[in-house]
matplotlib code that plots the C-alpha trace (Angstrom):
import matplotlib.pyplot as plt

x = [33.0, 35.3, 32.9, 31.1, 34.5, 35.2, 32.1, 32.6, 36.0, 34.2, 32.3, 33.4, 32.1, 34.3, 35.0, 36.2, 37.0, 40.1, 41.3, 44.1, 46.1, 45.3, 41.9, 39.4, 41.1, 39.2, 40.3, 39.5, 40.1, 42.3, 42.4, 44.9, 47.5, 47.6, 48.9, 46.1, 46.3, 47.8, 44.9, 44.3, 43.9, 40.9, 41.3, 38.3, 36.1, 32.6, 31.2, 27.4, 26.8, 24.2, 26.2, 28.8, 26.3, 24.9, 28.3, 27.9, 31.5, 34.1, 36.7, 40.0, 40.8, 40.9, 39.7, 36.3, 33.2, 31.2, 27.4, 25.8, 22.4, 20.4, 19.9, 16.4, 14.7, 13.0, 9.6, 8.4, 5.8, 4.0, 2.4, -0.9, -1.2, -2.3, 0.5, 3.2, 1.5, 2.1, 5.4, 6.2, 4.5, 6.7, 9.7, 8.9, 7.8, 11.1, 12.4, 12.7, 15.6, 14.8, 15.5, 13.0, 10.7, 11.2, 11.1, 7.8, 6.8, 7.7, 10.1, 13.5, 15.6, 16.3, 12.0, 12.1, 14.4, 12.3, 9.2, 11.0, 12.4, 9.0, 7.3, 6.0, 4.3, 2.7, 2.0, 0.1, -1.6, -3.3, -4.1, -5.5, -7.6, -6.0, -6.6, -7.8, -6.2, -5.9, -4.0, -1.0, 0.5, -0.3, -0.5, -2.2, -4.0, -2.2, -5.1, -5.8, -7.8, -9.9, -10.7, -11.8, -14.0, -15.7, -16.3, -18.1, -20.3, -21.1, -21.9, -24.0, -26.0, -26.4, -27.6, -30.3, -30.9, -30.3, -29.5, -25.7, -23.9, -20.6, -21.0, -23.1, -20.3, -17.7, -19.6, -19.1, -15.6, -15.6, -13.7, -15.7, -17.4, -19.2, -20.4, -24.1, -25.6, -28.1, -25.5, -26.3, -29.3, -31.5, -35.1, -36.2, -39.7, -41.7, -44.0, -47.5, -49.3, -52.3, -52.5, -51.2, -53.8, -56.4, -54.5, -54.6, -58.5, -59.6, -57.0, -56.8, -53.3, -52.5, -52.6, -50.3, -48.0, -47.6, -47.1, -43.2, -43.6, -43.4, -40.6, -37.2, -34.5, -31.2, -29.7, -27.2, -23.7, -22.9, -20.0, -18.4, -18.8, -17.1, -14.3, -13.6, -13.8, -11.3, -8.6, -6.0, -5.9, -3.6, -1.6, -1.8, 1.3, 0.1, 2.3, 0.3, -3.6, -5.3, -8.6, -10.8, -9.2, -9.6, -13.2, -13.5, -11.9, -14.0, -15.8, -14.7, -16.5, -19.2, -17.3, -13.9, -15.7, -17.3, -14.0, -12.0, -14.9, -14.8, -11.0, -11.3, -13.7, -11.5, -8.5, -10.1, -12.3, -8.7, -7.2, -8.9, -10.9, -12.4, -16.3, -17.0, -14.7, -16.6, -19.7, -18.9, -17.7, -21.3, -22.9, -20.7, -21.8, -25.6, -25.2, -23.1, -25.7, -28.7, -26.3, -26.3, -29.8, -30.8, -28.9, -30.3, -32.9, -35.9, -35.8, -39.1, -38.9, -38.8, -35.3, -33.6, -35.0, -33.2]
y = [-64.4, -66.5, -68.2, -64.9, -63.7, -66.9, -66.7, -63.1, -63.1, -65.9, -63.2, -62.3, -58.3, -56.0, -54.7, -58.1, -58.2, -59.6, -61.1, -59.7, -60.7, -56.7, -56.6, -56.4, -54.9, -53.8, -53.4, -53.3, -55.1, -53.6, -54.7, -57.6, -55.1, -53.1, -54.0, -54.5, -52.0, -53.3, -53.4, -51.0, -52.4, -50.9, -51.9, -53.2, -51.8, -54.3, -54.8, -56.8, -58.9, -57.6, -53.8, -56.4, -57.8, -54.6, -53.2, -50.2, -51.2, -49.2, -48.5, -46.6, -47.3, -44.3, -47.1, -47.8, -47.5, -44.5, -44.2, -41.1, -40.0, -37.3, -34.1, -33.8, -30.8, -30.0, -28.7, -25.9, -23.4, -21.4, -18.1, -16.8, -12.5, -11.4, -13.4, -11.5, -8.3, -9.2, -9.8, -6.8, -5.1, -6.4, -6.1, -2.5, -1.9, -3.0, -4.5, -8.1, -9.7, -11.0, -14.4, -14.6, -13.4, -16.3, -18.6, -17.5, -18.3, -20.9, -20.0, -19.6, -16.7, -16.0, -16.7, -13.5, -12.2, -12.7, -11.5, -8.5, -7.8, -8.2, -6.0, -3.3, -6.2, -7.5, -4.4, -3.3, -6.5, -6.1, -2.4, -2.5, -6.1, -7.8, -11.4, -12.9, -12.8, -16.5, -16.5, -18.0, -17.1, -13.7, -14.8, -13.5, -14.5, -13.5, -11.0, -9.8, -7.0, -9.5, -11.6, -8.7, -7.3, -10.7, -10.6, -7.3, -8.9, -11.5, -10.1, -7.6, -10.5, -12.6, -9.4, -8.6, -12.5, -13.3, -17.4, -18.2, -21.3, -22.4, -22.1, -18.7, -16.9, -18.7, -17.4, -14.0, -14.2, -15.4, -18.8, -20.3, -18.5, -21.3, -22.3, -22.2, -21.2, -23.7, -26.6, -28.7, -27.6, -30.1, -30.4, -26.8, -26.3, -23.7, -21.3, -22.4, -19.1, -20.9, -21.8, -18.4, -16.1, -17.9, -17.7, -14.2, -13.7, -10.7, -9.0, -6.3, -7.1, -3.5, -3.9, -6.6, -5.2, -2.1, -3.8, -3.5, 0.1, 1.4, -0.7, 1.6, -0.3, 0.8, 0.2, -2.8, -2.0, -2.0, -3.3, 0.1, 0.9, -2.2, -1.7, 1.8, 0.3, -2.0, -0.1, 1.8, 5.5, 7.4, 9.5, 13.4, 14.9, 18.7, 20.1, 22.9, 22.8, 26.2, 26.3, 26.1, 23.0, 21.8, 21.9, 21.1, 17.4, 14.3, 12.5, 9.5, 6.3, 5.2, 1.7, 3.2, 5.2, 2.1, 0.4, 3.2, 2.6, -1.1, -1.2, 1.6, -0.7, -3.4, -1.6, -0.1, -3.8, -4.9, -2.4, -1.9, 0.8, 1.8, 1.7, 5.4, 4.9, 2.2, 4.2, 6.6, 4.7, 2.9, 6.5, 7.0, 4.2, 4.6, 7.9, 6.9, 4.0, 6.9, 8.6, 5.9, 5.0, 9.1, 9.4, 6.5, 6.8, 4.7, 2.1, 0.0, -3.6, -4.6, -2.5, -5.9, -8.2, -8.3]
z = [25.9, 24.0, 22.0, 21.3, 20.1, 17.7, 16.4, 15.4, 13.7, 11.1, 9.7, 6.4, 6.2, 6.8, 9.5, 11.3, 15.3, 15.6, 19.8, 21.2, 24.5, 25.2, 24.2, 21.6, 18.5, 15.3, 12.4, 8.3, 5.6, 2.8, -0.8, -1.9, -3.4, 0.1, 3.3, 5.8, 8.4, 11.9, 14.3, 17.3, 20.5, 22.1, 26.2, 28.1, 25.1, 24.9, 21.1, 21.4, 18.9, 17.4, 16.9, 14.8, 12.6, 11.5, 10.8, 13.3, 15.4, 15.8, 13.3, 13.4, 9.5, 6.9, 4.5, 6.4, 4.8, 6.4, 6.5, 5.3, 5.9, 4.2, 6.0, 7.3, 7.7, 11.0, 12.4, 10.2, 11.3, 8.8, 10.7, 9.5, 8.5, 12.4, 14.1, 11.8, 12.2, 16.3, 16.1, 14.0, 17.1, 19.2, 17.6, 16.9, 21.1, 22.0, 25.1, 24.1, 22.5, 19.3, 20.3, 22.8, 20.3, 18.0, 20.5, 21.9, 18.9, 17.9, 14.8, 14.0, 14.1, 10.1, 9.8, 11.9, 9.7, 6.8, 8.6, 9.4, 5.6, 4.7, 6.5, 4.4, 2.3, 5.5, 7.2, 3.4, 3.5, 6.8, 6.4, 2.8, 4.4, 1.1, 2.9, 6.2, 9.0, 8.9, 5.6, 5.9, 1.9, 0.9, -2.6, -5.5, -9.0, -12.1, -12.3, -9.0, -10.4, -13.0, -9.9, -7.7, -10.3, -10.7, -7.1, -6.9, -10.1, -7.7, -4.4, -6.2, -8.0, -4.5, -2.9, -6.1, -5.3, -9.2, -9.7, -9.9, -11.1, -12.0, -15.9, -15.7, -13.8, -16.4, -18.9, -17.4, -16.4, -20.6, -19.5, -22.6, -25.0, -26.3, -22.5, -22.1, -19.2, -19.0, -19.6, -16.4, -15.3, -15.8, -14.5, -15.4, -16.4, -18.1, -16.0, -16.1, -17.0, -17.7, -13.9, -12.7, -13.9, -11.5, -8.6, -9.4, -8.9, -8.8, -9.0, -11.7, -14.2, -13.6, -9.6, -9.7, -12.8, -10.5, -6.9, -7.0, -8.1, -4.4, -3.5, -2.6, -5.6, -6.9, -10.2, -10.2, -11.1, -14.6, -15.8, -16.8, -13.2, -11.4, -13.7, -12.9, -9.1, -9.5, -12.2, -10.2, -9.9, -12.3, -10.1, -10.4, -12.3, -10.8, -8.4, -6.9, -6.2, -6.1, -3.8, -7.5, -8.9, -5.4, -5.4, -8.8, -7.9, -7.8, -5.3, -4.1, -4.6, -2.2, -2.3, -1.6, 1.4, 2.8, 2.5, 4.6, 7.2, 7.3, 7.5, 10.3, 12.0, 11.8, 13.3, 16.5, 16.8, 17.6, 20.3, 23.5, 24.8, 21.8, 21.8, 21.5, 18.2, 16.9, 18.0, 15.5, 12.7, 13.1, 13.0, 9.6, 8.3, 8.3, 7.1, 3.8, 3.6, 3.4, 1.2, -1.5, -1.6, -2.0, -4.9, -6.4, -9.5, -8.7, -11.4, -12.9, -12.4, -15.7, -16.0, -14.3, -17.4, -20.6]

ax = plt.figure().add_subplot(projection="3d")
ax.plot(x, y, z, "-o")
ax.set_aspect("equal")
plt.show()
């Protein structure tokens, strides 16, 4: 021990170990124009060598240099939409402590406390089916309403089976005006006319002009009418409906319909005990879908060629 102990008080950083009849003492070392400070005794306390070297021992000096370490921040769990909507359920059934909530979960109490101050926003999200329920930020674009009506431009072109690429629906979002929609497209060739009338044989022009003519179609929607889908509803500044305004009031949109009926859908998919519900949401559903395509006018083909 006594070696170990000689060895020690040589080194020069400070704090030194200094022997003592009583003990090991430690102590600091104090500028030249300050007394050094007396040193403790510390009674049958054990320093390793290698605790020394590093400068971790035991000090009892004001003056010591003190080791300070940035604050790290812990686990962080990020729920998704249907995990929030469950705890709001929870919270608002009652009978469990908050903290056993959070901890069932997995979070901490103030990320309740958020959830909980946001709830209308999180509640409208999942009723109005704004995002998946595996969304995790209910974020939106800058124009939310821009980016929804370019969405209904192109489901409606997927289901009209009409060729999309990235610069034709930039052209339509007008990202560049000076885009081309055939930038990129390499490889495309001209139809061979020449070689399509013989495969034709004998098959009269008018015959095979007039094949799609039977065909059930519907119109596309035009761009009037996906904005009109998308542009919020003014609200009514009328106070009192008589029975005659009442019946003189709009229909609502066959979209809007189908989107109460999906969202209805989705709601009663998630309790239990519901298949006679669903039964008659289905029912709905294929009746608003003969609905629509009565009230369609029965276009020519050539109507979808510019």
């Amino acid at each position: 021990m006594q070696p170990l102990l000689e060895k020690a008080s040589q080194l020069t950083t400070a704090p030194q170990l200094k022997a003592s009849a009583d003990g090991i003492a430690v102590a600091c070392s104090a500028p030249d124009h300050e007394a050094a400070a007396p040193a403790v005794p510390v009674p049958g306390l054990i320093v390793d060598l290698a605790t020394v070297v590093c400068g971790l021992s035991v000090s009892t000096c004001d003056e010591a240099p003190r080791a300070f370490t940035m604050a790290t921040r812990g686990p962080y769990r990020t729920l998704d939409l249907a995990t929030k909507v469950k705890i709001l359920k929870e919270v608002e059934q009652g009978g469990t402590a908050k903290q056993d909530i959070a901890r069932k979960y997995g979070i901490k109490p103030n990320t309740l406390s958020n959830i909980l101050k946001n709830k209308r926003s999180v509640l409208d999200a999942f009723e109005n089916d704004q995002f998946k329920m595996s969304r995790k930020r209910m974020r939106t674009g800058a124009h939310s309403e821009l980016e929804q009506a370019l969405l209904i431009w192109i489901r409606e072109a997927r289901s009209n089976r009409l060729p999309l690429s990235g610069d034709i629906v930039a052209a339509k979002a007008g990202a560049d005006d000076d885009a081309s929609c055939t930038v990129g497209e390499e490889g495309t060739v001209e139809l061979d006319v020449d070689g399509l009338l013989p495969a034709l044989g004998d098959v009269p022009f008018e015959e095979y002009v007039a094949t799609d003519s039977s065909v059930e179609t519907c119109g596309a929607l035009s761009d009037a009418e996906i904005v009109e889908m998308v542009r919020p509803s003014e609200p009514s500044h009328e106070t009192e409906v008589d029975d005659d305004n009442a019946a003189s009031e709009p229909l609502p949109w066959v979209a809007d319909v189908a989107a109460g009926l999906a969202l209805a859908q989705r709601f009663f998919t998630a309790e239990s005990n519901t298949e006679e519900a669903l039964g008659h949401i289905y029912s709905l559903q294929d009746l608003l879908s003969a609905a629509r395509f009565s009230k369609q006018k029965q276009t020519a083909i050539t109507d979808f060629f510019s």
